[in-house]
N, C-alpha and C positions, 0 to 999 in steps of 0.2 A: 542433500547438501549441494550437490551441480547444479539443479536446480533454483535455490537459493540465490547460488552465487552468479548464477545465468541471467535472472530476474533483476539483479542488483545492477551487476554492467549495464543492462542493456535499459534500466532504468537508470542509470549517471550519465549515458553516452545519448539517450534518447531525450529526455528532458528539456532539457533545455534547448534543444530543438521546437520541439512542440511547443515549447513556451516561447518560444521567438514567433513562431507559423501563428499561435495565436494571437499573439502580442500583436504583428504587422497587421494581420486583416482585420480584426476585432477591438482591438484598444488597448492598453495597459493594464487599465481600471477590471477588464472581465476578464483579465490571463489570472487577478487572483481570483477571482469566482470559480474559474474552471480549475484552479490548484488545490479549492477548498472543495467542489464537488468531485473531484477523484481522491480524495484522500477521503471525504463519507461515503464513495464506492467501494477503495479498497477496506475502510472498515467494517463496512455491510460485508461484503464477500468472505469474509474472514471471519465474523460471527457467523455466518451459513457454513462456511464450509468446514469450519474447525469442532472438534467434538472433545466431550470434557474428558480426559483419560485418568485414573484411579494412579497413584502413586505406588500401588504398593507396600504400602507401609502401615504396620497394625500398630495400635494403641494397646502398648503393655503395660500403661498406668492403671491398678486397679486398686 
């Protein structure tokens, strides 16, 4: 959960930073390119690194 919540700040406080540093040297038009290719990074990563986990739960309908 620190974790989490670690990634989250420092992704609200970072952001738009970087989207500015990209925005000046690069152009406006590619700051959405690069916002659309790290959100199909963070997706990719996240389908690799996540694993399906069982609920638990039995089916006592019979």
């Amino acid at each position: 959960m620190g974790i989490f919540n670690m990634a989250l700040s420092l992704g609200m406080a970072g952001g738009p930073l970087i989207g500015e540093l990209v925005s000046d040297s690069i152009g406006v038009k590619f700051s959405f390119y690069f916002a659309a290719g790290a959100e199909l990074l963070g997706i990719l990563l996240f389908a690799v690194f996540t694993t399906h986990q069982a609920l638990g739960i039995k089916n006592k309908i019979k």
